[in-house]
C-alpha positions as a printed NumPy array, in Angstrom:
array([[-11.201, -13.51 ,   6.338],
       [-14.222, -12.566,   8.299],
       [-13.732, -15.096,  11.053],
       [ -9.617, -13.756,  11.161],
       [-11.112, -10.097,  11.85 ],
       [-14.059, -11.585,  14.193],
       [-11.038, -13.54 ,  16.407],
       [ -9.055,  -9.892,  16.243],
       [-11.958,  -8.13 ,  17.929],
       [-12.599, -11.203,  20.239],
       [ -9.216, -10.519,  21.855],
       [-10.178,  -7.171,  22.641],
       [-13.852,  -7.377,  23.881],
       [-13.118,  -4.361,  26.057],
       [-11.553,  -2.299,  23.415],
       [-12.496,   1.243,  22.93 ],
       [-11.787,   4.161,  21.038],
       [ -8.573,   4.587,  22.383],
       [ -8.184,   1.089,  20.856],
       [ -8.727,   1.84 ,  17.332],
       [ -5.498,   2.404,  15.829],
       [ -4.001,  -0.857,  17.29 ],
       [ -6.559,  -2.768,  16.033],
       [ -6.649,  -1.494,  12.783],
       [ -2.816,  -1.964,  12.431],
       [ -3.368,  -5.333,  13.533],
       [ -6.047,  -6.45 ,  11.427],
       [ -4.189,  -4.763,   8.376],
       [ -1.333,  -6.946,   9.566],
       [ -3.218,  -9.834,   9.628],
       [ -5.443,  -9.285,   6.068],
       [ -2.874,  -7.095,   4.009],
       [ -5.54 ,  -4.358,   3.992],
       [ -8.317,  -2.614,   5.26 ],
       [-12.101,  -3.874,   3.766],
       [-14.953,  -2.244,   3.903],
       [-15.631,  -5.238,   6.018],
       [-13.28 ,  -4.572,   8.553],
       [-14.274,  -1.108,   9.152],
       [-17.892,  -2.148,   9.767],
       [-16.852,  -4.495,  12.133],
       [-14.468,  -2.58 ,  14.42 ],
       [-16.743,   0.461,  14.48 ],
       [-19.885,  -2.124,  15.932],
       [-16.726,  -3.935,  18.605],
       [-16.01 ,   0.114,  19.119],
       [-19.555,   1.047,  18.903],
       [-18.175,   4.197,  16.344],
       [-19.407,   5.323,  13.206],
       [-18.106,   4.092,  10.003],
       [-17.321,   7.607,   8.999],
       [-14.767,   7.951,  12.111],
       [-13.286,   4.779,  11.225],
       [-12.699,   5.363,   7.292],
       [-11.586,   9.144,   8.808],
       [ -8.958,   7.954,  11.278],
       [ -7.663,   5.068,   9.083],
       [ -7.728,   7.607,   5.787],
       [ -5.343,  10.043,   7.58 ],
       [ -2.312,   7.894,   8.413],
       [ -0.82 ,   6.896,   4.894],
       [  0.026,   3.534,   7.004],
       [ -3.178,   2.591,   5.915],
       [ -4.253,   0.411,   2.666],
       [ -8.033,   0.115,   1.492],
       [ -7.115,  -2.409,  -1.464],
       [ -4.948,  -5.807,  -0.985],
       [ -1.181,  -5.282,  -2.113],
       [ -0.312,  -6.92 ,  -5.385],
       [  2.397, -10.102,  -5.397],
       [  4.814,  -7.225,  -6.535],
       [  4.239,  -4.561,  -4.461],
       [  6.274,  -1.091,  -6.273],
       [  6.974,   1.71 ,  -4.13 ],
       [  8.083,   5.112,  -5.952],
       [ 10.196,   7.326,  -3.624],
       [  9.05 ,  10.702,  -4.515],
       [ 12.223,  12.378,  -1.785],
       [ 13.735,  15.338,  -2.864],
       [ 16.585,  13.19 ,  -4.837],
       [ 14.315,  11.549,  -6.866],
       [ 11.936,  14.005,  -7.023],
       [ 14.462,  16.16 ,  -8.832],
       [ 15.993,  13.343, -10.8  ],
       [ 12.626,  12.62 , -12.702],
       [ 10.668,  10.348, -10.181],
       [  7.377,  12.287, -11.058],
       [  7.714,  10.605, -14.883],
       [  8.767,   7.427, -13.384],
       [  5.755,   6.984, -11.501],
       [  3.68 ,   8.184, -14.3  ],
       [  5.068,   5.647, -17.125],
       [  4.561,   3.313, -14.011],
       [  0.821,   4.211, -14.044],
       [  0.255,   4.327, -17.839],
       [  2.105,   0.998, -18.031],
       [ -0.162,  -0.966, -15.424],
       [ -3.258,   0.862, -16.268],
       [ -4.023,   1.658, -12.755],
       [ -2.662,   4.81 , -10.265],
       [ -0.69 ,   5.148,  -7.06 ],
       [ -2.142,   3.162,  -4.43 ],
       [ -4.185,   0.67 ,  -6.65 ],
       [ -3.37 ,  -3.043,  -7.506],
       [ -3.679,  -4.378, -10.965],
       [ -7.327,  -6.523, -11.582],
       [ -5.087,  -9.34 , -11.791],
       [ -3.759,  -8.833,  -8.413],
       [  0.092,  -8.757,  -9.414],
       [  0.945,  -5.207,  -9.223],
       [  0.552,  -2.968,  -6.728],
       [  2.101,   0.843,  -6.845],
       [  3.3  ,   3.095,  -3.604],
       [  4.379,   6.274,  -3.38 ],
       [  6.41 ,   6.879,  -0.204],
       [  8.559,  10.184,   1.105],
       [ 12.067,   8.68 ,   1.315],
       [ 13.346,   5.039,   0.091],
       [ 16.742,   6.577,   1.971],
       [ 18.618,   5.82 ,  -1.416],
       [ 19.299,   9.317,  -2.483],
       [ 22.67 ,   8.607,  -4.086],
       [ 20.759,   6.081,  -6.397],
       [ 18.083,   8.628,  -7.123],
       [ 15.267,   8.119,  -8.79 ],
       [ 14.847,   4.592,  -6.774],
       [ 12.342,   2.348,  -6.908],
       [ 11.762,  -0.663,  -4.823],
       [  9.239,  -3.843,  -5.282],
       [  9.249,  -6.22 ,  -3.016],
       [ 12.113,  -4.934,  -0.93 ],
       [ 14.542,  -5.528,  -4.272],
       [ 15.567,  -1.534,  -5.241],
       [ 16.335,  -0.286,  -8.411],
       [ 18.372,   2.715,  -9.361],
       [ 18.636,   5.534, -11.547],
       [ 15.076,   4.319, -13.215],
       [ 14.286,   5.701, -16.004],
       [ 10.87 ,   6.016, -18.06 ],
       [ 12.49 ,   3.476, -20.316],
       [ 13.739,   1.184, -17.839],
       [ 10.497,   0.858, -15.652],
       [  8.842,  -1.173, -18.8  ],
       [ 11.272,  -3.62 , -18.856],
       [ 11.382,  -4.012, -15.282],
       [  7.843,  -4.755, -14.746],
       [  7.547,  -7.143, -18.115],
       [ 10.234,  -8.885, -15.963],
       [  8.234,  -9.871, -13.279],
       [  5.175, -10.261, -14.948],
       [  7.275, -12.895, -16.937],
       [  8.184, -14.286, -13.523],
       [  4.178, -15.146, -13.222],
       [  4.015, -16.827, -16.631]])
């Protein structure tokens, strides 16, 4: 992993700050996420202070800090859902896995999202993991959802 983010920043030896948001997309790209690593080493290639990294790269929600789980759950929290119940969604979500929106599960197979707009407002609330959406998700519905992938893994 280190070597991967040492041969991103070897590409660029004349990178500078105007550089950083490429090569953070491009190491998240490459490593599914952002390390503490990383951000050490781009702000020594970019000779910038950790702080401005972690700053920059915490504003844009295109950003992760922790690797994605093998099933990766977004929660579209849109006006649709939003009014259709999404908020309790994502919370028997959270209860269920034990962890909170943008956190993976210790055991690396869950991961939760919450984004604007899925763009599946007729199906509202809508989740989506791994690109395969549900609709009209209930509180109930979300258990057996998740028990069915995690049985997937067994």
């Amino acid at each position: 992993m280190i070597k991967e983010i040492d041969a991103i920043l070897d590409e660029n030896p004349k990178a500078g700050r105007e550089d950083l948001i490429p090569l953070l997309q491009e190491i998240q790209e490459n490593q599914g996420y952002l390390s503490e690593n990383a951000i050490i080493k781009v702000g020594k290639h970019l000779q910038l202070p950790t702080s401005k990294i972690y700053g920059v790269a915490t504003f844009y929600n295109q950003f992760r800090f922790e690797p994605k789980g093998k099933y990766h759950i977004q929660v579209c929290r849109g006006t649709a859902c939003h009014v259709l119940g999404s908020s309790t969604v994502l919370d028997q979500l959270e209860k269920h896995l034990k962890i909170k929106a943008d956190q993976t599960t210790k055991d690396n197979l869950f991961s939760i999202e919450v984004v604007a707009c899925i763009g599946a407002c007729g199906l509202a609330p809508v989740i989506c993991v791994n690109g395969e959406f549900y609709a009209k998700v209930t509180s109930e519905s979300i258990k057996e959802i998740v028990e069915n992938y995690r049985n997937k893994n067994d």
